[in-house]
PADREN-842947 format. One record per atom (N, C-alpha, C, CB): residue in three letters; x, y, z. Coordinates in steps of 0.02 Angstrom, whole numbers, plus 50000, padded with zeros to 5 digits. Glycine has a CB too. Example, Ala and Ser with C-alpha at 12.3 -4.5 7.8 and 13.67 -1.06 7.14 Angstrom:
ALA506604971650390/ALA506154977550390/ALA506604983550390/ALA505654977650452/SER506424988850354/SER506844994750357/SER506455000250394/SER507044997050286/
END
This chain:
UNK438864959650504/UNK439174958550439/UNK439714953250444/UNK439464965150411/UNK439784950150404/UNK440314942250395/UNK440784948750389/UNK440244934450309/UNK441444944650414/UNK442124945250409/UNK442364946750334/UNK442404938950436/UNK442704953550327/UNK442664954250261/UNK443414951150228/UNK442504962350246/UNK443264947450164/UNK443854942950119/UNK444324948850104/UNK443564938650037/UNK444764949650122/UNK445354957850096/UNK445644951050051/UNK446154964150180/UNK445654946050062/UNK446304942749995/UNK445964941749909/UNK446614932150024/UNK445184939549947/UNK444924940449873/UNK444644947849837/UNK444334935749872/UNK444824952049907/UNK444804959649860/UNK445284960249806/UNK444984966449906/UNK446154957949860/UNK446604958149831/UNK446714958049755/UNK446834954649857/UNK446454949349738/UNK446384944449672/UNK445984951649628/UNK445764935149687/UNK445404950949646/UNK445204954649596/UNK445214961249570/UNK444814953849597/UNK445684963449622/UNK445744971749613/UNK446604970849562/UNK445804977349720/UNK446834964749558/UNK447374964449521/UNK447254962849452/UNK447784960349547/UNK446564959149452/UNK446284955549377/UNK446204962749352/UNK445444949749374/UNK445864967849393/UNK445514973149354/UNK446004977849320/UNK445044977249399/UNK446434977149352/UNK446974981049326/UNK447484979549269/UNK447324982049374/UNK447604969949271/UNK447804966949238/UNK447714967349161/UNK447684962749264/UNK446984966249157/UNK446694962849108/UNK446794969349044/UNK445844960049134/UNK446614974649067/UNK446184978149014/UNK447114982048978/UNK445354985449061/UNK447604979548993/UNK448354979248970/UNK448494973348903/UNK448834976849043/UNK447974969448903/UNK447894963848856/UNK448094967048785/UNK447104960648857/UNK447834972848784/UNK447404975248706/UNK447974981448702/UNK446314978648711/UNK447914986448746/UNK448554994248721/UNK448384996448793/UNK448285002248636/UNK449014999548821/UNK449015005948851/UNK448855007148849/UNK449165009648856/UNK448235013048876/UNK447965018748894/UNK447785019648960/UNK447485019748860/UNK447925026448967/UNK448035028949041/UNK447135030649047/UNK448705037349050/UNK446885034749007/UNK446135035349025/UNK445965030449063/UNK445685035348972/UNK445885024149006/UNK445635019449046/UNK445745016849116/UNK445685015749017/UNK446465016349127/UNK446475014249202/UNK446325019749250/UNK447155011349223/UNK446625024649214/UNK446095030149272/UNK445395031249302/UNK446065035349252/UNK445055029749261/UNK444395029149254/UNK444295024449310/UNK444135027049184/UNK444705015449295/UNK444515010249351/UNK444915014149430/UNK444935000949325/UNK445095016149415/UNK445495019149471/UNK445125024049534/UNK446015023449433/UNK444645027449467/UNK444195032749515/UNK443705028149544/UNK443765039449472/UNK443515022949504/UNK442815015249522/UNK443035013049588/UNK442835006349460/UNK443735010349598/UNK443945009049639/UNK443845011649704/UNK444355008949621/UNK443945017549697/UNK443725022049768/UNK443225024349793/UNK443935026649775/UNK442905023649724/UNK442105024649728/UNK441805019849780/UNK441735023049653/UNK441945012449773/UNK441715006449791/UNK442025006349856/UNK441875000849743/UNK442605009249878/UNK442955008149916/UNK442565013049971/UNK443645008849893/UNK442195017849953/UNK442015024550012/UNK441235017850031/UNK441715036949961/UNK440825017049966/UNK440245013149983/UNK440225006650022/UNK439975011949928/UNK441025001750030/UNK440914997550070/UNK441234998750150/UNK441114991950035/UNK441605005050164/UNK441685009150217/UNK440935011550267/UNK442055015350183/UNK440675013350217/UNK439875014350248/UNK439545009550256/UNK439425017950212/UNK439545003550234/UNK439164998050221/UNK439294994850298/UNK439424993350151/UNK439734995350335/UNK440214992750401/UNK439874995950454/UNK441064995050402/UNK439694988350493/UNK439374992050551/UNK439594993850617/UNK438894989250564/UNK440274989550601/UNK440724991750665/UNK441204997750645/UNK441224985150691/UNK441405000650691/UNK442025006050675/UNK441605011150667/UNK442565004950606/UNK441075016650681/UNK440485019650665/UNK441205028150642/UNK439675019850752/UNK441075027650584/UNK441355033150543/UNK441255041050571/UNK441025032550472/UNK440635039950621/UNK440595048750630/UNK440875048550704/UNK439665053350624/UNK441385042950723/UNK441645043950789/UNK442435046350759/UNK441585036050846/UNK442465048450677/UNK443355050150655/UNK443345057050681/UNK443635050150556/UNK443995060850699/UNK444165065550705/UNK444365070150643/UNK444535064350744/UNK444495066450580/UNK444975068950527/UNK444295073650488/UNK445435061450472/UNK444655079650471/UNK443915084050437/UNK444265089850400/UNK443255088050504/UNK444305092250351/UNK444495098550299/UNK444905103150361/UNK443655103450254/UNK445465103950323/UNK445995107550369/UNK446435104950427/UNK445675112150398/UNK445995094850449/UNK446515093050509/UNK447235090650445/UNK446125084450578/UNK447815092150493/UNK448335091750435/UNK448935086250491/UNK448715102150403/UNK448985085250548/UNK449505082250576/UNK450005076250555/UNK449265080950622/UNK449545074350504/UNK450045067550475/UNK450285068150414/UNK449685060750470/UNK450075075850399/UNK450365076250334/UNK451135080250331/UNK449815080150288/UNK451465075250371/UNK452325075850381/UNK452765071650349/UNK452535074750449/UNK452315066050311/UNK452385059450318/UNK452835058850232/UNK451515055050334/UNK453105053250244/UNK453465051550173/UNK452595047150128/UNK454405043950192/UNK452195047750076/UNK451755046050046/UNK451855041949986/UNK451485050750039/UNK451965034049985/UNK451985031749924/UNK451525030049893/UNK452295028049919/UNK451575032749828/UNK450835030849776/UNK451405028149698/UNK450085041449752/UNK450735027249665/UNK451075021049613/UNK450925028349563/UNK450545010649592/UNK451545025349491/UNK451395028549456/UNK450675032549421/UNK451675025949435/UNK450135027849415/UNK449605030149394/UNK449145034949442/UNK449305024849372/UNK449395034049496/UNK449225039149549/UNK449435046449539/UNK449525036949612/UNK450115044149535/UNK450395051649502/UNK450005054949450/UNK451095050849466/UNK450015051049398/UNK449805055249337/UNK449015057949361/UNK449815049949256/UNK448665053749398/UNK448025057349385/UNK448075063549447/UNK447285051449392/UNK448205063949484/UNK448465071249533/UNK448845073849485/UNK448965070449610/UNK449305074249434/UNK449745080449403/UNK448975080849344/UNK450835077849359/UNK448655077849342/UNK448015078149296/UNK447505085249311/UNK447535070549313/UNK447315082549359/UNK447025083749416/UNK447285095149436/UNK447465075949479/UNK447945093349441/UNK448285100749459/UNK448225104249386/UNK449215100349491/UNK448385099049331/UNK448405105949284/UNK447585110449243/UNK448945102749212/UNK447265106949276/UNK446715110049292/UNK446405116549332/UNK446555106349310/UNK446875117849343/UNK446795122749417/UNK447135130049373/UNK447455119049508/UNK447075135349404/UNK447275140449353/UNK448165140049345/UNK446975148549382/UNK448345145249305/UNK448995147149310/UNK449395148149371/UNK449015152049281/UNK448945154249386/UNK449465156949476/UNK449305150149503/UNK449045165249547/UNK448855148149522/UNK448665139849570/UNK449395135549553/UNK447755133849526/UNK449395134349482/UNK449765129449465/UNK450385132449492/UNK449735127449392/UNK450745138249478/UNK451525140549493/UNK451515140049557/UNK451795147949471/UNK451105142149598/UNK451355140849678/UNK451375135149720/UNK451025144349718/UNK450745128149678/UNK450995122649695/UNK451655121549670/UNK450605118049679/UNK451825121649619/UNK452435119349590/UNK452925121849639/UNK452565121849517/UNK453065126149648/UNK453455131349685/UNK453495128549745/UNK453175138349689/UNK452895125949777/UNK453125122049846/UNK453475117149844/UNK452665119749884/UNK453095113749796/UNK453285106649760/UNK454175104349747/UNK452905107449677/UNK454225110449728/UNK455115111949710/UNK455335112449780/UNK455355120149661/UNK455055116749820/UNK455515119249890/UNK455455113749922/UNK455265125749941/UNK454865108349930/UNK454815101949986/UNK455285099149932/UNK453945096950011/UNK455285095349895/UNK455805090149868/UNK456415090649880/UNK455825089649806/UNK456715097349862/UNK457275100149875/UNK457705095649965/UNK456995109449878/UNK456895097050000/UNK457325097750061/UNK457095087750099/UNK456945107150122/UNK456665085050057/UNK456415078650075/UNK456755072650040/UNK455695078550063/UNK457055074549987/UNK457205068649925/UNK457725063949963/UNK457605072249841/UNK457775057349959/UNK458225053549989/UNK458035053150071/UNK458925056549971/UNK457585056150113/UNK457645054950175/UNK456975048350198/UNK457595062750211/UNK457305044850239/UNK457075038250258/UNK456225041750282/UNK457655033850331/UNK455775035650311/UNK455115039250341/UNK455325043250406/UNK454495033450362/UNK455615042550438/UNK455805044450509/UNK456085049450515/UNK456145040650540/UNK456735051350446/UNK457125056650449/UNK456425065450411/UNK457995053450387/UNK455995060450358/UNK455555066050344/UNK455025067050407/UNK455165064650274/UNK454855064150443/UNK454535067050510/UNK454805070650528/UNK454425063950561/UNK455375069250537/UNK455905074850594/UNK455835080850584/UNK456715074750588/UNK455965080950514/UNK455975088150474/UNK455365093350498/UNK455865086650389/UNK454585088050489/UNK454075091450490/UNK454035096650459/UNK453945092450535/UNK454125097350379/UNK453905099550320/UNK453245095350316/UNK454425098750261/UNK452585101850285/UNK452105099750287/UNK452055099450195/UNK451625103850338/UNK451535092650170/UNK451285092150115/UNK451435098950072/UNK450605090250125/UNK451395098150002/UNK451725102449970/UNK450745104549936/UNK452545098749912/UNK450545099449947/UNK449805101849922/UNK449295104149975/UNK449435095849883/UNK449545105450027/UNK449065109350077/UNK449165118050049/UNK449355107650174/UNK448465120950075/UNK448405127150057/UNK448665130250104/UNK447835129250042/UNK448555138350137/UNK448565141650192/UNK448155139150242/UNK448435147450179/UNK447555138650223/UNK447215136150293/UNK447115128650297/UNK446475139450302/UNK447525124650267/UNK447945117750288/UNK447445111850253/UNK448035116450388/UNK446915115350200/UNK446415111250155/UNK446865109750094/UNK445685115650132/UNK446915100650084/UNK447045098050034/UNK447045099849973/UNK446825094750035/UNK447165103149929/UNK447105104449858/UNK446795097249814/UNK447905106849831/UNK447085094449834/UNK446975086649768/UNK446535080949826/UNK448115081249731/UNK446215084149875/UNK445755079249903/UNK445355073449853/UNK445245083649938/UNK445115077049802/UNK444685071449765/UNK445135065249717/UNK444165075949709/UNK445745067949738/UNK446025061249688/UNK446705058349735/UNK446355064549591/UNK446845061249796/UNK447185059549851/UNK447385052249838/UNK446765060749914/UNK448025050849870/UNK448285043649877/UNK447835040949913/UNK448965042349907/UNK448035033849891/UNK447675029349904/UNK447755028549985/UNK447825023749860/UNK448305027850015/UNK448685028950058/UNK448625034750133/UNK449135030150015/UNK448425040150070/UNK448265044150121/UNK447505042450157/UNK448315051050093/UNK447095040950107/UNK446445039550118/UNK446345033650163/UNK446135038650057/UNK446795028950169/UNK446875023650214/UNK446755027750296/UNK447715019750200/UNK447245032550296/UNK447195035050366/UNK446685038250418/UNK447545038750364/UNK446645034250465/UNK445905039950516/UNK446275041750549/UNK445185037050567/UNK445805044850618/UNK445985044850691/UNK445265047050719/UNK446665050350712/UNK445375044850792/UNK444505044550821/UNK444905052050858/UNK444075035250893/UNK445585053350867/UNK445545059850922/UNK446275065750882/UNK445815055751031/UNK445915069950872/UNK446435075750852/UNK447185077250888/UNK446045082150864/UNK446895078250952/UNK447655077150995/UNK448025070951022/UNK447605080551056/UNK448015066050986/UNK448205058850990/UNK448615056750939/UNK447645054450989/UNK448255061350866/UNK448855058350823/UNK449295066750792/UNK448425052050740/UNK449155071850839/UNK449665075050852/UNK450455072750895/UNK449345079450880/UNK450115070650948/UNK450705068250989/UNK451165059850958/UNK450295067051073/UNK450605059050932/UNK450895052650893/UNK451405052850857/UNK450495049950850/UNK451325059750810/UNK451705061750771/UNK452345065250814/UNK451315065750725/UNK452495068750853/UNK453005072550872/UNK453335068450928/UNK452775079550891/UNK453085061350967/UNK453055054551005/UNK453865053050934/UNK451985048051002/UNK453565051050887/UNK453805046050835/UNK454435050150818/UNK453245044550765/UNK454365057150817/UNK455075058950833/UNK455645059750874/UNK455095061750825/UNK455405056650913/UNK455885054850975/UNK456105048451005/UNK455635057451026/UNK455605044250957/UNK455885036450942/UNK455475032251005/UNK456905035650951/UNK454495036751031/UNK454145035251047/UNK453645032851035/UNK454145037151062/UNK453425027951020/UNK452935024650976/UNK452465027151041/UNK453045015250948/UNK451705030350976/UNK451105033351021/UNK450645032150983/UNK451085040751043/UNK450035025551025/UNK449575021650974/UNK449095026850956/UNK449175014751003/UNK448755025250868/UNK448285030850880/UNK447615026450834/UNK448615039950842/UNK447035027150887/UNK446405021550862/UNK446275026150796/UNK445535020350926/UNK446145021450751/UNK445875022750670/UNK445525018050669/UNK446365022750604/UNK445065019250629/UNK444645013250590/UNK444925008350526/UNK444025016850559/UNK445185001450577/UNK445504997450558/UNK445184994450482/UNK445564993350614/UNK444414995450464/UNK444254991850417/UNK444424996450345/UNK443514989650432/UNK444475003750363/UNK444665008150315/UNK445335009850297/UNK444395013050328/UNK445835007650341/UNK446245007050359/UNK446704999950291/UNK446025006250437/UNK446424993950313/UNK446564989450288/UNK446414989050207/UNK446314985350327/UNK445684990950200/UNK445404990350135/UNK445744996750078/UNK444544991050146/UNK446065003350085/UNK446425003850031/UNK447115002950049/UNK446305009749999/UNK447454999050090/UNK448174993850088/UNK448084989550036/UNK448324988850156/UNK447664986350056/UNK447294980849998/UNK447174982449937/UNK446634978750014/UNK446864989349907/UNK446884992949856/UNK447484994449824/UNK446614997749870/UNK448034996549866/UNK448385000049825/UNK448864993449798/UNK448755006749864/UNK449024988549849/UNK449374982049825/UNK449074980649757/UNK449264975549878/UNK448344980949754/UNK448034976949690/UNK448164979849631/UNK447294976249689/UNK448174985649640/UNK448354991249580/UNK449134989549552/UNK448345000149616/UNK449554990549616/UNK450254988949600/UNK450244982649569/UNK450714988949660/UNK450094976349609/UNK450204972149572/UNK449774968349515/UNK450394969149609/UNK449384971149477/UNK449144971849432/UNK449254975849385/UNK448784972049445/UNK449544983249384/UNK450004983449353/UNK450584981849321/UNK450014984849363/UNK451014976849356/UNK451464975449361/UNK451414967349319/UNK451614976849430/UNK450824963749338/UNK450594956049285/UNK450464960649222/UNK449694950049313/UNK450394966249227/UNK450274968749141/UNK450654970549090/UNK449974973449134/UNK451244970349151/UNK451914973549119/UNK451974980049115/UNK452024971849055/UNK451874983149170/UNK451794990849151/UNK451994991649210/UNK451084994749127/UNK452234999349245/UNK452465001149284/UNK451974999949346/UNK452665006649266/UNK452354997949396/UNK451774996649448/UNK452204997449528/UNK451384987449433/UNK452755000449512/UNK453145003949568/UNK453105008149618/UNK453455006249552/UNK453145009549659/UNK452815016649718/UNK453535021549706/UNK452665013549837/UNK453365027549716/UNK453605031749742/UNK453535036149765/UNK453795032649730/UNK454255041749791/UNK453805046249840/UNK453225051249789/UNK454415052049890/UNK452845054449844/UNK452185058749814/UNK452385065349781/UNK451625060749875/UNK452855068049815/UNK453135075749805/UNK453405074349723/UNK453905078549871/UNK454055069449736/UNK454495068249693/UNK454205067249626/UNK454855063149714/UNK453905060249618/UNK453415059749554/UNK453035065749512/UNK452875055949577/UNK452585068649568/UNK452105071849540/UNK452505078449531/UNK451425071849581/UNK452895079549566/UNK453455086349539/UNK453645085849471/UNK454215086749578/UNK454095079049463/UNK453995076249393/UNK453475077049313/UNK453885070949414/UNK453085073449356/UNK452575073649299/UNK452285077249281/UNK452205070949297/UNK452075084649334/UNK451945089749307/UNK452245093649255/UNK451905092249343/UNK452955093349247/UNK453355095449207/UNK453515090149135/UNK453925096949251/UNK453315085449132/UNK453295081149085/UNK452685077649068/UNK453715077349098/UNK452065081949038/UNK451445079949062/UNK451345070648978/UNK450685090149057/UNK451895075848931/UNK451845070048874/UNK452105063648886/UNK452175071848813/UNK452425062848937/UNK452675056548955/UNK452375050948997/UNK453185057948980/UNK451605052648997/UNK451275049849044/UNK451255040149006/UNK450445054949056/UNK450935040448959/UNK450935035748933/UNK451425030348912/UNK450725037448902/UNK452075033848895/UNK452825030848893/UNK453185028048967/UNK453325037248864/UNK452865031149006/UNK453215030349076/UNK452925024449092/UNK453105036249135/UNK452175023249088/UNK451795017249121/UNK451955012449075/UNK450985017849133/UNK451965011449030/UNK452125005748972/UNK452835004049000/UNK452135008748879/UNK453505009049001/UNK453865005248987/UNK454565004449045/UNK453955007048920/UNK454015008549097/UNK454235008349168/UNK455215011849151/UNK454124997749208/UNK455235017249144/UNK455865019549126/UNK455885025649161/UNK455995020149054/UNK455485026049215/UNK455585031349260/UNK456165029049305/UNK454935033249299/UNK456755034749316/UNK457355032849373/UNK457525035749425/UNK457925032649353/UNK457885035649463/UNK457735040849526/UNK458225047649495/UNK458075037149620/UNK458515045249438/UNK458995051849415/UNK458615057249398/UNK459475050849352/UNK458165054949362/UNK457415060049342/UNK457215063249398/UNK456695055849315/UNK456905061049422/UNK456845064249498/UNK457065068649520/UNK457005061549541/UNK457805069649514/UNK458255074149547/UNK458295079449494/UNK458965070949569/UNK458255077049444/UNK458375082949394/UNK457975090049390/UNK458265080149330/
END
């Protein structure tokens, strides 16, 4: 396979986002390109003949990197608080409930200082399976590893100010970096919110303010005071 163009992914993953801001707001709609996006994004992962995908280690329940500070863009948010209020009542109060207890103890800390901590994701279950796998950051989805106990030690290495390499599949790796830039900054030529923040924080947010989805992306007036509140 030719060398794949990530800059002209870039371009056009910013037009797609850009454009359809021409006419009105609406969150459907970019959600919708949003889910396309990843759609396309799993099919040209497979399409790759180097990096052979069934040499990853990562599989329902591995959880080691989920210590991590996670930035996703506003529209990320909304479709995970989308996404959760779907889920029953009790479901919904005890995410929330974590949701509240991790923020509490993560808000303001650099990437390095939330490793330390090793507070795990606020959307892992008991037996350490993702809740919002199908609409997961972009970010997170970036991440492999070919060996389970490699990017364990990587992780608890990095808290001690040991850098510990860990092989991923660089092409999956790269291609939603590339994604999530395009989104952001295509959002952002549209005039609409196209900012990252943290994952906990936001979507703690927005769950509790589900009418503000549309006001927030238009007119980018989310602050970190909100956040805290």
């Amino acid at each position: 396979m030719e060398k794949f163009d990530f800059k002209h992914l870039l371009q056009k993953t910013k037009k797609r986002f850009a454009l359809p801001a021409t006419n009105k707001t609406n969150v459907a709609q970019f959600l919708k390109e949003l889910d396309l996006i990843c759609s396309e994004a799993e099919t040209l992962i497979e399409q790759q003949k180097e990096g052979d995908r069934s040499l990853l280690a990562c599989e329902p329940g591995c959880q080691s990197c989920c210590v991590v500070n996670v930035s996703i863009t506003l529209l990320e948010g909304i479709s995970i608080a989308r996404f959760l209020h779907q889920l029953s009542s009790a479901d919904l109060a005890q995410v929330t409930s974590r949701l509240d207890s991790l923020w509490r103890d993560v808000r303001g800390l650099d990437d390095d200082e939330r490793m330390m901590l090793r507070r795990k994701c606020a959307f892992l279950d008991e037996q350490g399976y993702c809740l919002i796998y199908p609409v997961r950051p972009l970010f997170c989805r970036s991440i492999s590893s070919t060996d389970v106990e490699q990017c364990k030690a990587a992780v608890v290495g990095q808290t001690f100010g040991e850098l510990q390499p860990v092989m991923m599949h660089q092409f999956q790796l790269q291609l939603y970096k590339t994604l999530f830039s395009g989104v952001a900054d295509g959002l952002a030529q549209a005039g609409l919110d196209g900012r990252s923040f943290q994952l906990c924080g936001l979507v703690r947010y927005l769950l509790s303010h589900p009418d503000r989805e549309e006001e927030l992306l238009s007119q980018s007036s989310l602050c970190w005071k909100d956040l805290y509140a």
